[in-house]
MARTI-486822 format. One record per residue: residue number from 1; residue in three letters; chain; x, y, z of N, C-alpha, C in turn. Coordinates in nm, 4 decimals. Layout:
! MARTI-486822
<NUM; "ALA"; "A"; <X; Y; Z>; <X; Y; Z>; <X; Y; Z>>
...
! end
This chain:
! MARTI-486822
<1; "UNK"; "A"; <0.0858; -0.1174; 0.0000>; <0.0000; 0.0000; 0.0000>; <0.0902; 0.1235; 0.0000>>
<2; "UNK"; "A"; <0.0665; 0.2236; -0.0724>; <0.1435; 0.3559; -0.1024>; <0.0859; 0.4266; -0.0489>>
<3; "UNK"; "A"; <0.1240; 0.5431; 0.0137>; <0.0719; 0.6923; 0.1098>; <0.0385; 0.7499; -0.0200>>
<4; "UNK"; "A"; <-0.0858; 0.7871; -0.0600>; <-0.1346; 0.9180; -0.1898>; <-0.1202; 1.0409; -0.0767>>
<5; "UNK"; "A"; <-0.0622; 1.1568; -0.1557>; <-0.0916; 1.2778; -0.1214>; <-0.2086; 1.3418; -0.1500>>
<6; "UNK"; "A"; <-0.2180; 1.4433; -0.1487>; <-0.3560; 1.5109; -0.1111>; <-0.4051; 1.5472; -0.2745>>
<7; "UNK"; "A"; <-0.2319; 1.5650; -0.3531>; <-0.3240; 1.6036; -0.5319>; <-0.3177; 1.5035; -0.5770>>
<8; "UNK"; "A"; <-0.2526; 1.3841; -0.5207>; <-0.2749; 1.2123; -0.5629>; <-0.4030; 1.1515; -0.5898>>
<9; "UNK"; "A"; <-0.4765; 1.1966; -0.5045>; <-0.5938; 1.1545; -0.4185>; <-0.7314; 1.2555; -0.4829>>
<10; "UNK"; "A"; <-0.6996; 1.3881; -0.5314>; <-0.7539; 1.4589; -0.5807>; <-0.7781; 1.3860; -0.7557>>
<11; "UNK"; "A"; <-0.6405; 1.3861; -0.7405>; <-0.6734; 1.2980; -0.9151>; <-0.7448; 1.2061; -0.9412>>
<12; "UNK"; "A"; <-0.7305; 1.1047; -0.8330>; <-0.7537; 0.9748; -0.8340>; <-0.9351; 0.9661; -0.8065>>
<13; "UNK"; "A"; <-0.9465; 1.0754; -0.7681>; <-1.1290; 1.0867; -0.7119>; <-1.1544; 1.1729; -0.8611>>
<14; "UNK"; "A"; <-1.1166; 1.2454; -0.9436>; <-1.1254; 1.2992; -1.0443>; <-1.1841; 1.2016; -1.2107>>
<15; "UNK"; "A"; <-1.0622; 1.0809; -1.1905>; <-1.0601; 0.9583; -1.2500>; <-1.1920; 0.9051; -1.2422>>
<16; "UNK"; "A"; <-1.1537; 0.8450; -1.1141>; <-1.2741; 0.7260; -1.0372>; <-1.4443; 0.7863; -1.0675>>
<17; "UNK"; "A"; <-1.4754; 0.9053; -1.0908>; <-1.5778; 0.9838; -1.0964>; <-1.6769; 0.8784; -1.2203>>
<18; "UNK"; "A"; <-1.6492; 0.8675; -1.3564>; <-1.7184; 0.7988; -1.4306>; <-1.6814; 0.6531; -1.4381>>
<19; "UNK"; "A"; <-1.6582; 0.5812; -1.3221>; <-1.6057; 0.4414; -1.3613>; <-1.7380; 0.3809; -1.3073>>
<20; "UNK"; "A"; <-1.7717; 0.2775; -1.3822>; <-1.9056; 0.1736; -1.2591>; <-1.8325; 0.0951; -1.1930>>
<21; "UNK"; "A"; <-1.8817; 0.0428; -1.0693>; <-1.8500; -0.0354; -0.9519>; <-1.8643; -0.1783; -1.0343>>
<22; "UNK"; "A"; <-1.7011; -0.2082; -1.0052>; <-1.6623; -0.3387; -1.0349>; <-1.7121; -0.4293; -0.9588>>
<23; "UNK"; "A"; <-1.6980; -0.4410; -0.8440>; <-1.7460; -0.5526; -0.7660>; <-1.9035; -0.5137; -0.6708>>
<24; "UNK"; "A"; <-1.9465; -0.5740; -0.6268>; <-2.0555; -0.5313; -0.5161>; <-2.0182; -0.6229; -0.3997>>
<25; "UNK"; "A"; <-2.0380; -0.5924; -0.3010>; <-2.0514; -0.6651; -0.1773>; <-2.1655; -0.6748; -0.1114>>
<26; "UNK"; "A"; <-2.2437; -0.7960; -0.0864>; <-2.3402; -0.7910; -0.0702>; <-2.3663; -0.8461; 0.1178>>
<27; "UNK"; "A"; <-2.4784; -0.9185; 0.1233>; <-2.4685; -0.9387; 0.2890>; <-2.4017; -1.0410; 0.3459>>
<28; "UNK"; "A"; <-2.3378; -1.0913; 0.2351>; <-2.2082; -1.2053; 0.2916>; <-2.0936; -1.1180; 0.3658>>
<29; "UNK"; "A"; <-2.0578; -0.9992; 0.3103>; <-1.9549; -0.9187; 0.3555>; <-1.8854; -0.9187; 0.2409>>
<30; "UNK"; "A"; <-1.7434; -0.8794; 0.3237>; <-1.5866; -0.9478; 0.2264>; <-1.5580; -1.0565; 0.3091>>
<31; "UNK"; "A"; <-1.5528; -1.1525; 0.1315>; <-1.5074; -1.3014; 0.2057>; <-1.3762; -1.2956; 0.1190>>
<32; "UNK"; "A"; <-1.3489; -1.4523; 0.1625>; <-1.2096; -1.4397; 0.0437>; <-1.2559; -1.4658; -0.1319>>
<33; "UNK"; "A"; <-1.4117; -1.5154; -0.1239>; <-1.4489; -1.4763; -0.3014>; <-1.4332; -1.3855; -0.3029>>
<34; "UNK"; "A"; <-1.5395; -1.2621; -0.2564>; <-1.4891; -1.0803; -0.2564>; <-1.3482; -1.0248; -0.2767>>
<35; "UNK"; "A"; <-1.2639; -1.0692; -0.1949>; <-1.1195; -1.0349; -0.1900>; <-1.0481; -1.0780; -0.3334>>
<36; "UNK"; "A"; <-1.0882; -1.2077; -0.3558>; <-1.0427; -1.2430; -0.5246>; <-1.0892; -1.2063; -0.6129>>
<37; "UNK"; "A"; <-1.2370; -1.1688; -0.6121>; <-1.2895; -1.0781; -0.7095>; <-1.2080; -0.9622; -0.7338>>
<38; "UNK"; "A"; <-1.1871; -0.8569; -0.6347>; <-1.0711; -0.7192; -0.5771>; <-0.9929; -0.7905; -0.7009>>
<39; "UNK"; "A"; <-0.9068; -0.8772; -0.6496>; <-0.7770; -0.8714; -0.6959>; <-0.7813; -0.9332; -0.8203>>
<40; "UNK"; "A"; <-0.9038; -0.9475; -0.9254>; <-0.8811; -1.0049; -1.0528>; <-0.9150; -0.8895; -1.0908>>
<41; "UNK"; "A"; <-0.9854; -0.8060; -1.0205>; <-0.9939; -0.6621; -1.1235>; <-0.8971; -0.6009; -1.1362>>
<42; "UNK"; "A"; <-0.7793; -0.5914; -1.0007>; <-0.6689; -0.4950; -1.0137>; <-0.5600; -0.5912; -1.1244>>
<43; "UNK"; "A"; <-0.6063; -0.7030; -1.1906>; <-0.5021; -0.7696; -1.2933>; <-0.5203; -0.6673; -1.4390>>
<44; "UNK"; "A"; <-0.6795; -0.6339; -1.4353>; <-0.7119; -0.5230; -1.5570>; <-0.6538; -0.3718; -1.5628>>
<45; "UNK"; "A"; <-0.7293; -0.3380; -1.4111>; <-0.7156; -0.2468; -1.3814>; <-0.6549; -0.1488; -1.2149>>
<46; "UNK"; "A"; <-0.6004; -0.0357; -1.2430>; <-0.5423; 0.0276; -1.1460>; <-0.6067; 0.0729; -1.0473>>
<47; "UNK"; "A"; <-0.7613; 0.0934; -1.0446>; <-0.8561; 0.2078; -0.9699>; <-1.0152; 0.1094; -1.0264>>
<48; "UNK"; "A"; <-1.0324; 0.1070; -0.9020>; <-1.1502; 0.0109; -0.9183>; <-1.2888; 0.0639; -0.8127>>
<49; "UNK"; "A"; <-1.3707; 0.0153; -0.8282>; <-1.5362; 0.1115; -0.7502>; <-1.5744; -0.0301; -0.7110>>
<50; "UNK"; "A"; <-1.5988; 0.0089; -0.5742>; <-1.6688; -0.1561; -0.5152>; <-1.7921; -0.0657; -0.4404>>
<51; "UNK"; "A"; <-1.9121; -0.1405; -0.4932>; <-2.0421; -0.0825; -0.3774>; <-2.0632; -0.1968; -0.3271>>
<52; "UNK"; "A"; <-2.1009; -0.1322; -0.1877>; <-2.1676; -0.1788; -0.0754>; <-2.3410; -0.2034; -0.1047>>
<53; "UNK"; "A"; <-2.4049; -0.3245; -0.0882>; <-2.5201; -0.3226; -0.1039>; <-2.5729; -0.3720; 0.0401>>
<54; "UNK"; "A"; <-2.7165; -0.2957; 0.0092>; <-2.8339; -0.2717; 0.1196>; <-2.8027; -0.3536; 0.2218>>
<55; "UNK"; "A"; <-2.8167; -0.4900; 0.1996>; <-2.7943; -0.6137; 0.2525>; <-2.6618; -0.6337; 0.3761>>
<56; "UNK"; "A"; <-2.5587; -0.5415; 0.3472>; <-2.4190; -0.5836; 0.3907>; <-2.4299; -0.4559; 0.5396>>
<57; "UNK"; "A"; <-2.4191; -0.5420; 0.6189>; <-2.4400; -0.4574; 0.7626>; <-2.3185; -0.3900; 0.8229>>
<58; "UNK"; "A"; <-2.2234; -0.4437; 0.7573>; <-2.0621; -0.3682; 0.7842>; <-2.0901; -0.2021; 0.7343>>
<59; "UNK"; "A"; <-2.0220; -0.1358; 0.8226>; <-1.9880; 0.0223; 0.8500>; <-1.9145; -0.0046; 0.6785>>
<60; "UNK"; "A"; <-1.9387; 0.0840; 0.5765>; <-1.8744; 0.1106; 0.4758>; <-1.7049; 0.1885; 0.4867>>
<61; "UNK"; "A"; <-1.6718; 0.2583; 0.6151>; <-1.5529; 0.3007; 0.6348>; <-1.4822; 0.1633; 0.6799>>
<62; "UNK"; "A"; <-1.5324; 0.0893; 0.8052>; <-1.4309; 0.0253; 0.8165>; <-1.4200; -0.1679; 0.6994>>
<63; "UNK"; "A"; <-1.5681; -0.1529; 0.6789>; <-1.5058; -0.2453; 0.5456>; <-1.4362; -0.1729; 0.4404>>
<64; "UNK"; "A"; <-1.3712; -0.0619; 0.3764>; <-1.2825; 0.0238; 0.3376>; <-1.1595; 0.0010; 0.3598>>
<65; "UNK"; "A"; <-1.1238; 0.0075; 0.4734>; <-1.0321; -0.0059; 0.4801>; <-0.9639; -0.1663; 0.5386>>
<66; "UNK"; "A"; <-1.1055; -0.2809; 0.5882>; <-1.0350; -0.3789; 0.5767>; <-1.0023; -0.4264; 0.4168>>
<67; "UNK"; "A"; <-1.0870; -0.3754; 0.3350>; <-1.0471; -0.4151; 0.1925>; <-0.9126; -0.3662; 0.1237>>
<68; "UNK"; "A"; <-0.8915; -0.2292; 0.2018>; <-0.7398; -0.1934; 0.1452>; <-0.6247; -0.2847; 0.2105>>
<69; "UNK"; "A"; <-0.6007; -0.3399; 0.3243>; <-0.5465; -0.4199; 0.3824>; <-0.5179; -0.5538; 0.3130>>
<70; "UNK"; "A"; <-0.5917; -0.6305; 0.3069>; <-0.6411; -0.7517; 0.2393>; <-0.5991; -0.7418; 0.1155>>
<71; "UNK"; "A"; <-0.6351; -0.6375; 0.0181>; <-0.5779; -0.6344; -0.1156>; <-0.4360; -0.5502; -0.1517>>
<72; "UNK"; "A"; <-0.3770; -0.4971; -0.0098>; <-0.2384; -0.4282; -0.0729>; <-0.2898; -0.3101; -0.1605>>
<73; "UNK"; "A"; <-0.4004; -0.2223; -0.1118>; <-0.4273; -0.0592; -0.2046>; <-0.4250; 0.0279; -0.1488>>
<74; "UNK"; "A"; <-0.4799; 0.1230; -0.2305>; <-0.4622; 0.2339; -0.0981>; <-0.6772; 0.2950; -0.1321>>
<75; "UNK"; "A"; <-0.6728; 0.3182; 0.0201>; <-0.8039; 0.3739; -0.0192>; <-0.8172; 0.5219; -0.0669>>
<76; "UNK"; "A"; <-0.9001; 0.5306; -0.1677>; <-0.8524; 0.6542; -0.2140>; <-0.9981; 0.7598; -0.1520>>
<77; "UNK"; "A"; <-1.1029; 0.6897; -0.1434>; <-1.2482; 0.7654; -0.1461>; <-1.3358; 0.6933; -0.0829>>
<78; "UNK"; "A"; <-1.4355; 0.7275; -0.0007>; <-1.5758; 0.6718; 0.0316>; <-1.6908; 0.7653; 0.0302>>
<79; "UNK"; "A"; <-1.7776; 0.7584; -0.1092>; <-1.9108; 0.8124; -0.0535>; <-2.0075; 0.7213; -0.0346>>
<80; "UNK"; "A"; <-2.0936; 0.7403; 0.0730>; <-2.2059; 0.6689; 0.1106>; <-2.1583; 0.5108; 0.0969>>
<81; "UNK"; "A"; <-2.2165; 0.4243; 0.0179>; <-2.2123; 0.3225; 0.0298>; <-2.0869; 0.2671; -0.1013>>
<82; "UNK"; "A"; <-2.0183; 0.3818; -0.1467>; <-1.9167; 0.2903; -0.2512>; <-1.8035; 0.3561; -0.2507>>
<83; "UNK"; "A"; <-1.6978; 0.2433; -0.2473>; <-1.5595; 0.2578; -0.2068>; <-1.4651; 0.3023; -0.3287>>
<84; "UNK"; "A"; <-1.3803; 0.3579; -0.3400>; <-1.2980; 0.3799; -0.4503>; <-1.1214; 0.3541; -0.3834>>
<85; "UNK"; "A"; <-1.1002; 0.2342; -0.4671>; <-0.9245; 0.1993; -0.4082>; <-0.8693; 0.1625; -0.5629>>
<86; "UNK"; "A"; <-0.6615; 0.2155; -0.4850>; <-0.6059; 0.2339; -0.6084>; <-0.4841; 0.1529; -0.5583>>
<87; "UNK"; "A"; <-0.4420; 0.0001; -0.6959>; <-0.3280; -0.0411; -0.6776>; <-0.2679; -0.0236; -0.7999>>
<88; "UNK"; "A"; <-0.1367; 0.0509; -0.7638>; <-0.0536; 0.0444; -0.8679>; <0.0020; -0.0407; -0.9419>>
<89; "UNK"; "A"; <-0.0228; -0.1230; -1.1001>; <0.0823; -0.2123; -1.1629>; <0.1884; -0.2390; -1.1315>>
<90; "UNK"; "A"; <0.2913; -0.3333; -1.1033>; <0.4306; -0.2975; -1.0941>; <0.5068; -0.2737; -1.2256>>
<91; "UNK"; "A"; <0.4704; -0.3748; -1.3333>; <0.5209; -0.3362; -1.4647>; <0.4777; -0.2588; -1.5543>>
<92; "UNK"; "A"; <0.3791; -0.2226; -1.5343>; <0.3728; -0.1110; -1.6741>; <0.1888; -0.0248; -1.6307>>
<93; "UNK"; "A"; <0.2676; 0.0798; -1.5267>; <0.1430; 0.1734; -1.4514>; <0.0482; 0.2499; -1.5676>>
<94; "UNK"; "A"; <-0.0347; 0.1667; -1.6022>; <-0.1317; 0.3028; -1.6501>; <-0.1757; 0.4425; -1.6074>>
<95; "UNK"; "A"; <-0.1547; 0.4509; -1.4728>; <-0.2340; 0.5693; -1.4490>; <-0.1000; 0.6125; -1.3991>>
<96; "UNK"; "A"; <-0.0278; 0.7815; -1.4411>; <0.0627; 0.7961; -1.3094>; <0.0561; 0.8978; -1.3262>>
<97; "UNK"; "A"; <0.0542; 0.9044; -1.1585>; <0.0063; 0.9761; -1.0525>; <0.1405; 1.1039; -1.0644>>
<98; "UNK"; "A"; <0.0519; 1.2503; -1.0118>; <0.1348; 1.3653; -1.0181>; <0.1895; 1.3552; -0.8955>>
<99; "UNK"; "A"; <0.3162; 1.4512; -0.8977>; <0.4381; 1.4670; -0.7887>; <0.3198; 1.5552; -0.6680>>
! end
């Protein structure tokens, strides 16, 4: 997981703005399907949208950030019920991020 700065993080919520939510979590929680779901999206992609549905009784902050944990990201955003986290490629970063 990488520390984003504040215009990191600005960008990255800038980005994330028109993407649809890759995964949903529903009232199972995050299990380890959920968690592998996470991490087959970050094989596509860098910045991914996970919503929280009705069903899922977990606090959306702190399932947030157990999901950044678990998947090695960084959390970049939470409104209401959908999360926005960012893992960087190691070989060949699509998105990069300003100084």
């Amino acid at each position: 997981m990488i520390e984003l700065t504040g215009k990191q993080i600005r960008f990255l919520r800038a980005l994330g703005q028109h993407l649809k939510p890759t995964v949903s979590i529903g009232k199972g929680g995050f299990t380890t399907n959920t968690g592998r779901s996470i991490e087959n999206g970050f094989n596509t992609k860098e910045l991914l949208k996970v919503r929280i549905q009705d069903g899922c009784g977990a606090e959306p902050r702190e399932l947030a950030s157990t999901i950044s944990l678990a998947t090695d990201s960084s959390l970049v955003q939470v409104i209401g019920r959908v999360i926005l986290i960012y893992k960087p490629q190691h070989e060949n970063p699509v998105i990069v991020l300003p100084s």
